[in-house]
Structures are given as structure tokens and as C-alpha cells.
C-alpha positions as CSV (number, residue, x, y, z in Angstrom):
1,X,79.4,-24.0,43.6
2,X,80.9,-26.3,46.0
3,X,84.2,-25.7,48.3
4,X,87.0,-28.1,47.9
5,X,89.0,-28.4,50.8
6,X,91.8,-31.0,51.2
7,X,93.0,-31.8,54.9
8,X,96.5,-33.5,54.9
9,X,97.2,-35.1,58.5
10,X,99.6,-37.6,59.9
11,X,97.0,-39.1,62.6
12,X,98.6,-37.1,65.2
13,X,97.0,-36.2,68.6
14,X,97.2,-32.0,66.6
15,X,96.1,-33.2,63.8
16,X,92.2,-34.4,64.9
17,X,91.2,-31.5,66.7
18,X,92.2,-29.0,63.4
19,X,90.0,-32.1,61.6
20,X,87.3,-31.1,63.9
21,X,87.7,-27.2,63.4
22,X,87.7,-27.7,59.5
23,X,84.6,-29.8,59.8
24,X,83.2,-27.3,62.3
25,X,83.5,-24.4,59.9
26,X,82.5,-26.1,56.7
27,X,79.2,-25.6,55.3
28,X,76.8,-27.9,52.8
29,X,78.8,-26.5,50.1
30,X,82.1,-27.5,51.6
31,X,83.9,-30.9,50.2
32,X,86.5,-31.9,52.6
33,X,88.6,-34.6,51.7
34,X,91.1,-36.2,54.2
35,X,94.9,-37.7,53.7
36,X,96.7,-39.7,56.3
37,X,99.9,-38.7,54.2
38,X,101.6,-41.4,57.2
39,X,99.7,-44.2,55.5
40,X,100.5,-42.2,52.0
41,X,97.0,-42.7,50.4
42,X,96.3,-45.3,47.6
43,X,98.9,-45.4,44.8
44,X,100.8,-42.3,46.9
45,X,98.1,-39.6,45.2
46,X,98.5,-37.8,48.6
47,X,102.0,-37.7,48.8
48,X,102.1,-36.1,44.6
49,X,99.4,-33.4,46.4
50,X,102.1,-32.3,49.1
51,X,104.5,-31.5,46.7
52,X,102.4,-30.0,44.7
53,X,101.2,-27.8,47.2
54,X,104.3,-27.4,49.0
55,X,103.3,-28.7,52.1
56,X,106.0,-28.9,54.8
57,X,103.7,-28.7,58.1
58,X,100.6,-31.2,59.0
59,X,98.0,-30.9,59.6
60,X,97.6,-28.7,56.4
61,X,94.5,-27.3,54.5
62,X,94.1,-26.5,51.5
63,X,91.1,-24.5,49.9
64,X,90.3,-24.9,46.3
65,X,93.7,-25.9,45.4
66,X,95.3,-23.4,47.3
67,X,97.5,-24.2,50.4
68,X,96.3,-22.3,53.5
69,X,99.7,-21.0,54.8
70,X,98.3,-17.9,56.6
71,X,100.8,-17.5,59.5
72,X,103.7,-19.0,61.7
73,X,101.3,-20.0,64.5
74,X,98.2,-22.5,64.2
75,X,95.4,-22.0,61.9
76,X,92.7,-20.7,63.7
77,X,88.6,-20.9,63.1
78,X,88.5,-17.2,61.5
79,X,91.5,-18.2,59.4
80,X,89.4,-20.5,57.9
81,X,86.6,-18.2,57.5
82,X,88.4,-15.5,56.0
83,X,89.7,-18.4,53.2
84,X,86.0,-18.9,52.5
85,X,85.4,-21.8,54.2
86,X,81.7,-22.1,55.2
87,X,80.3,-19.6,53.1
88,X,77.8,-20.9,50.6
């Protein structure tokens, strides 16, 4: 079964490195999917998906259609791998 993961970024300097840790941590089964929400994606689908999800920080994962929101500081590599990231 795969993994859906959503990455929502502005482009920022943070942002590609936590683009990089995602990717780092994903496995075969892992579908990432990445929104500039500063360009605000074709016909503003990305922008719907932040307030959907309730995204008020970038970069923000989200896992399965569940916003990562773990803790106040940045998300770490085992944060992702306790969400299931990289697991087959």
C-alpha cells in the first residue's frame, strides 16, 4: 500500500533541506508530492490543502492526509519515522 505524503514549502532556504530529509526517509512505497504554496499551485489546489489541513507553519508534511504537527521545534528524521514514513 503506498504512503502519501504531501510537503507544503514556500521555496525558502528551511524549506529544501526538510525536502531533502523527507526524501531521505521515504521508501519505494512513499508518494511525496510537493507544493510551492508561494507560487499557490495550479488553480490554488494547494492553497484549499492548507486550510484543509490547518497548516500555519512551512515547510509542512503531511502523511496520509494527516498534518505532521508533532512539536514546537523542527521536525526531525525519527519524527518522520515514527509517522511511518519509510516503512513498506
Amino acid at each position: 500500500m503506498k504512503r502519501s505524503i504531501e510537503i507544503f514549502t514556500g521555496r525558502c532556504p528551511v524549506c529544501s533541506p526538510f525536502v531533502q530529509l523527507v526524501k531521505d526517509a521515504a521508501c519505494a512505497n512513499c508518494e511525496i508530492t510537493i507544493s510551492n504554496v508561494v507560487a499557490q499551485c495550479e488553480e490554488q489546489t494547494c492553497i484549499r490543502k492548507v486550510n484543509q489541513y490547518g497548516i500555519n507553519r512551512l515547510p509542512s508534511v503531511v502523511i496520509n492526509g494527516k498534518l505532521l504537527n508533532c512539536c514546537d521545534s523542527p521536525i526531525t528524521k525519527q519524527d518522520l519515522l515514527n509517522a511511518g514514513i519509510g516503512q513498506a
